[in-house]
N, C-alpha and C positions, 0 to 999 in steps of 0.2 A: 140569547145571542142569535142574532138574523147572520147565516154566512154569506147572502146575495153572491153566490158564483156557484151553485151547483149543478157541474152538470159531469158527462163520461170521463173528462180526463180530472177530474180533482174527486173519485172515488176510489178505494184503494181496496181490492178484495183480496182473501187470501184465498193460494192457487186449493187449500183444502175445503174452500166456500162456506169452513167455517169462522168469519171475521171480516171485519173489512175497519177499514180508516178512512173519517174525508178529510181530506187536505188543503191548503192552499186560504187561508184563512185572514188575507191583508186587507181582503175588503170586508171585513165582520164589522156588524156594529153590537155593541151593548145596549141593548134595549132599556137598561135602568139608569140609563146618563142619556140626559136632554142634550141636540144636537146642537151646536151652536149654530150651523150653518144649515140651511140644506143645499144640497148638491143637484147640478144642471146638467148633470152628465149621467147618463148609464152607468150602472156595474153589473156584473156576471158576464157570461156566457150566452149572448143574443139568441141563440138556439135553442137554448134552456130553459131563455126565459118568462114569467109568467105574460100573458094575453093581454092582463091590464096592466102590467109595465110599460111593456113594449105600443102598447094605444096611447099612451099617455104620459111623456118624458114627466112629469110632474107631481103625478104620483108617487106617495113614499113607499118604500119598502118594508112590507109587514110579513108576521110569521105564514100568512098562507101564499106568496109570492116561493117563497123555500119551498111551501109543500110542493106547486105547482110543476119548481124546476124538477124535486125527486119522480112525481110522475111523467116529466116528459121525457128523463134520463131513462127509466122501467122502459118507455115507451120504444125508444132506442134502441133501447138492448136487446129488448127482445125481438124487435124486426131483423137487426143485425145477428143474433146469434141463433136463432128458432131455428130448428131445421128446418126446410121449405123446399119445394120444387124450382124458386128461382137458383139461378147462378149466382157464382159473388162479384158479378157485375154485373147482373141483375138488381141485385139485392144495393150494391151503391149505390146506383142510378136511384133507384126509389126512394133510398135515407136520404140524397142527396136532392129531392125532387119535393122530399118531406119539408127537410131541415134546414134548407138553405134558400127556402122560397122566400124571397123579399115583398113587399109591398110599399108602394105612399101612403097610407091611410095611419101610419104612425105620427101621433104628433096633434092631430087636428082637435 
């Protein structure tokens, strides 16, 4: 099962960091049921999401697109919670400078 939506807010850790849950699971697909359709539109969490999704609306969603969103979520986390010499508007500016760079080059 591909959950295509992984990223910081559909992970669920417990505060003892022994456990966690992910959630949010409407956009899953079952991988052993042929799709009748394919879809023209994005799912997940664009910030999350893998390099060659985001290049290429038309590409399908396979199990290393998931792997990709878990490492850019790690990626995330730990710039945002590392202890570091910046401030924490510091530290937004930059996740924010990371994470929310847009580009045209998606699509072509």
């Amino acid at each position: 099962i591909l959950h295509r939506d992984i990223s910081v807010g559909n992970i669920l850790i417990a505060l003892d960091g022994k456990g966690g849950l992910l959630i949010d699971w409407e956009l899953a697909l079952n991988l052993n049921r042929k799709a009748r359709t394919m879809r023209q539109w994005f799912t997940g969490t664009w910030q999350f999401m893998s390099v060659r999704l985001l290049q290429q609306i038309s590409n399908r969603h396979d199990p290393n697109d998931d792997m990709e969103s878990f490492l850019w979520v790690l990626v995330f986390v730990f710039l945002r919670y590392y202890p570091g010499s910046l401030s924490l508007d510091e530290a937004y500016e930059s996740l924010n400078a990371i994470f929310n760079e847009q580009s045209n080059a998606r699509g072509k």
